[in-house]
N, C-alpha and C positions, 0 to 999 in steps of 0.2 A: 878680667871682665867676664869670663865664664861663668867662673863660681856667683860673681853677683846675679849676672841671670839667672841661674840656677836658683842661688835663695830668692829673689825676689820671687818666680814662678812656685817655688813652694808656698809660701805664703799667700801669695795672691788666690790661687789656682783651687785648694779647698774651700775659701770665701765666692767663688763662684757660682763653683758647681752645686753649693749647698741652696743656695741663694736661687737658681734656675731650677734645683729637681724639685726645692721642699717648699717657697716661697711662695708667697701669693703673685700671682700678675701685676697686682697693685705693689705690691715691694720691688718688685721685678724692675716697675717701670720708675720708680722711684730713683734708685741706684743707678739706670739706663739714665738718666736724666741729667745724674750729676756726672758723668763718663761724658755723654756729650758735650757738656758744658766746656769740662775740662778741655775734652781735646777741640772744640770750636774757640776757646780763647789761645789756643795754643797756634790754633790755624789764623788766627786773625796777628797772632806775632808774625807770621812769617808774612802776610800782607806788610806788616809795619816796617819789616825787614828791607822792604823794596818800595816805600814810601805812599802802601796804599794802605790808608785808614780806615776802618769797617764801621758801620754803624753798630758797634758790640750789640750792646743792651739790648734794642729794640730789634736783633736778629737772635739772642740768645732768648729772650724772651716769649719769641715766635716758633723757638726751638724744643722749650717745653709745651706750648699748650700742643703741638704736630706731637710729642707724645702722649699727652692726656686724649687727643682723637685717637690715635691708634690702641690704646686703650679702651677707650670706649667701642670704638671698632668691634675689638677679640671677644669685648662684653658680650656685644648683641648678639654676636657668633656662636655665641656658649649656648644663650639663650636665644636664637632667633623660633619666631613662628614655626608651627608645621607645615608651611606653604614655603617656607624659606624667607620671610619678609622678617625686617630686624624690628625690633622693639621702638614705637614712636615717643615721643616726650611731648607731654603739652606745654604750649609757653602763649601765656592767655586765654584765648581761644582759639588756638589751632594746634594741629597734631603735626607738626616737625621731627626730621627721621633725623639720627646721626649726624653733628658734623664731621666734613672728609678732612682729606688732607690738603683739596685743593680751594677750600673754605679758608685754610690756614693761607696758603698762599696770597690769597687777594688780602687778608689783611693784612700779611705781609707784604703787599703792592702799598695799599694806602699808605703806611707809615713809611714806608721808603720815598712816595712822593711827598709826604707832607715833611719828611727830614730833608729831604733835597731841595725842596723849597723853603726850607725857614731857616736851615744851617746858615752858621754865619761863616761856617769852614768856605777857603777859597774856590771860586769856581772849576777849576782846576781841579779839584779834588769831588767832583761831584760825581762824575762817568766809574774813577776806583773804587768809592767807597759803594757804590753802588756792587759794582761788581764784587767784589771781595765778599760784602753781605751776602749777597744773591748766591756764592759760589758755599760760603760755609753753609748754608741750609741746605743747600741741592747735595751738596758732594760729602757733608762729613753725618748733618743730624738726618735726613730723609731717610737713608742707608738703613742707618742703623735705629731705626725706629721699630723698621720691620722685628725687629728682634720683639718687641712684643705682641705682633704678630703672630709668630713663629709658637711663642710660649704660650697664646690662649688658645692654639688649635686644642678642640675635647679632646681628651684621653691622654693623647700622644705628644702635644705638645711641648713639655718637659724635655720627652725625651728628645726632641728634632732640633729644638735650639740645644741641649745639651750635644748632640752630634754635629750641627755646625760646628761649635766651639770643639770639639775633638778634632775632627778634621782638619781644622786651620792649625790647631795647638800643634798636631803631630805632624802634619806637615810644615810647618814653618823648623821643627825641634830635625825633623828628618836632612832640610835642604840646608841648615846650621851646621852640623854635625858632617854631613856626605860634604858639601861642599868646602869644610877646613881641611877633612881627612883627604880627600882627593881631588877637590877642582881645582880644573885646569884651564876650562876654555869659559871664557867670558860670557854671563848673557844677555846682558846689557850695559854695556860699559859706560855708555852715554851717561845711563842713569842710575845706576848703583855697581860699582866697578867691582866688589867684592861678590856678587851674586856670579854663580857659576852655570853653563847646563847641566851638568852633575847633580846641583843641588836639584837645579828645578827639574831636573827629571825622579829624582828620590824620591821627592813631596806624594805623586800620582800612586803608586805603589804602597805607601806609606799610608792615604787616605783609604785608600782601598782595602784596607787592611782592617783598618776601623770598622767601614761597613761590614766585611766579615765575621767578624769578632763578636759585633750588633745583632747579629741574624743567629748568631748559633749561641752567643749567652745571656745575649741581652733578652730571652723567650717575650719579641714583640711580635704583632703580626701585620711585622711589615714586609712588604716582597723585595729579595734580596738585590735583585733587580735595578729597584728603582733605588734604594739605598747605595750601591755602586754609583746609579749615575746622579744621584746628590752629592754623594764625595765625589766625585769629578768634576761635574760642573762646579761646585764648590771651590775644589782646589783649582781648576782654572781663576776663576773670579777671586779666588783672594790672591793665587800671584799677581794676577791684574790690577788689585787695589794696592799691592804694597809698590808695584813700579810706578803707580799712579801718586803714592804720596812722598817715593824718591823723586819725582819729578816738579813733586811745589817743594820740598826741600831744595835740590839743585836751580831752581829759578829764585830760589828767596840765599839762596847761597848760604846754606848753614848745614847740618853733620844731623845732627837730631832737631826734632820740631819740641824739644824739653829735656826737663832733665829731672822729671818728678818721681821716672819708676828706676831704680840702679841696676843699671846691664841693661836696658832695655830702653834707653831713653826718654820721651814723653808719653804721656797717654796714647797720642795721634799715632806714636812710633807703634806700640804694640798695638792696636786692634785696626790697622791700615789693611788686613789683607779681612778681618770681618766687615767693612765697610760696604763691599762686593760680594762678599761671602754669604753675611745672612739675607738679602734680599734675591739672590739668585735660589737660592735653596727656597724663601718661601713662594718664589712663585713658580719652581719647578713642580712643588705640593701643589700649588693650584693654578697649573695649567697642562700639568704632565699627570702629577699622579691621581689626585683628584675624580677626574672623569672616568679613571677607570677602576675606582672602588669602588 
């Protein structure tokens, strides 16, 4: 099982990085798009596992345009006014700003009432599917939206979702490795019996490492400072996300949420600790570091 981890992360792993340093945002989100997909059908098995049905389509559907807004979002960003105001769009005769994300929502409300009402699925089954939908948008595609977020920040944005994905990569490789070589004490048995304190204390050091690394070869100018406390908070939130998707695993009673990537399970399986990860990082940029640049 190691060596398949091993090659699959080789493989995978330069298709990324190329893809976030050299790509346009519009590719960016493209590819983000199909990742969500995947791993939101893969979330809606593990509903189906425990007899609740999603409204797929009309939730994946709703999945992409919340990334065409966040999209449009990074757009304005790049280009907003010199007052700070985003760029307006005419539609008739009037001047309409952006739509948000929580534009998205309500028409994701409509068509969940209007399927909840015209399903001829049993009524029984109206309160899960409901839930189950509601749950992959919140918990698996909002998440990880941010991620292009992250990448239309000017300048540096590149590099900030590239340094997410470091962080998480070597932490997750650090708390694999420490915790076969020597964990001993469990750290959440409940939820994933094979996670050690060992490992999860390796991850912290490991991330931090990274920011180091960043600061003295990476010649950005970012303060080392706050890069330390992005790989921290970081690595807290994506242990948080990955005990978070051992726990709809263990409720849907199954091992892996797929079986598409080898050594590594499903999609949901490997990017469950970015889920937490790049959404905490971009709002740590804008509401920690932000203000003070």
């Amino acid at each position: 099982m190691t060596w398949k981890r091993v090659a699959t992360a080789v493989v995978l792993i330069p298709f990324v990085v190329g893809l976030v340093a050299y790509a346009p945002t519009s590719w960016l989100s493209v590819a983000l798009a199909v990742v969500i997909l995947l791993a939101m059908f893969e979330f809606f098995a593990l509903g189906d596992a425990i007899g609740h049905r999603a409204y797929r389509f009309w939730t994946a559907g709703c999945a992409i345009l919340m990334v065409f807004v966040q999209y449009l979002a990074a757009m304005d960003e790049q280009h907003s006014l010199g007052d700070g105001l985003g760029a307006m769009r005419i539609v008739g005769r009037s001047a309409v700003g952006t739509p948000t994300v929580a534009d998205v929502f309500f028409i994701f409300l409509i068509g969940l009432t209007v399927l909840t009402l015209a399903t001829r699925r049993p009524l029984v089954e109206a309160l899960p599917a409901a839930g189950i939908s509601c749950s992959a948008l919140i918990l698996v595609a909002l998440p990880l939206t941010f991620a292009v977020r992250l990448r239309g920040i000017a300048l540096v944005g590149p590099l900030l979702l590239l340094f997410t994905l470091v962080i998480t990569w070597i932490g997750d490789t650090a708390a694999y490795f420490v915790g076969r070589a020597m964990g001993r004490h469990p750290f959440a048995p409940h939820l994933s019996p094979k996670k050690t304190w060992e490992g999860a204390i390796a991850r912290s050091p490991a991330s931090i490492l990274v920011a180091v690394l960043v600061t003295y070869f990476g010649k950005v100018n970012l303060a080392l400072v706050h890069l330390i406390g992005m790989a921290a908070a970081g690595n807290v939130a994506g242990q948080a996300g990955d005990l978070l998707e051992s726990a709809y695993k263990r409720s849907a009673g199954v091992k892996d949420s797929g079986a598409l990537l080898p050594g590594h399970g499903g999609v949901l399986d490997r990017i469950d600790a970015l889920i937490l990860a790049i959404p905490v990082v971009w709002y740590y940029w804008l509401w920690i570091y932000s203000p003070r640049a």
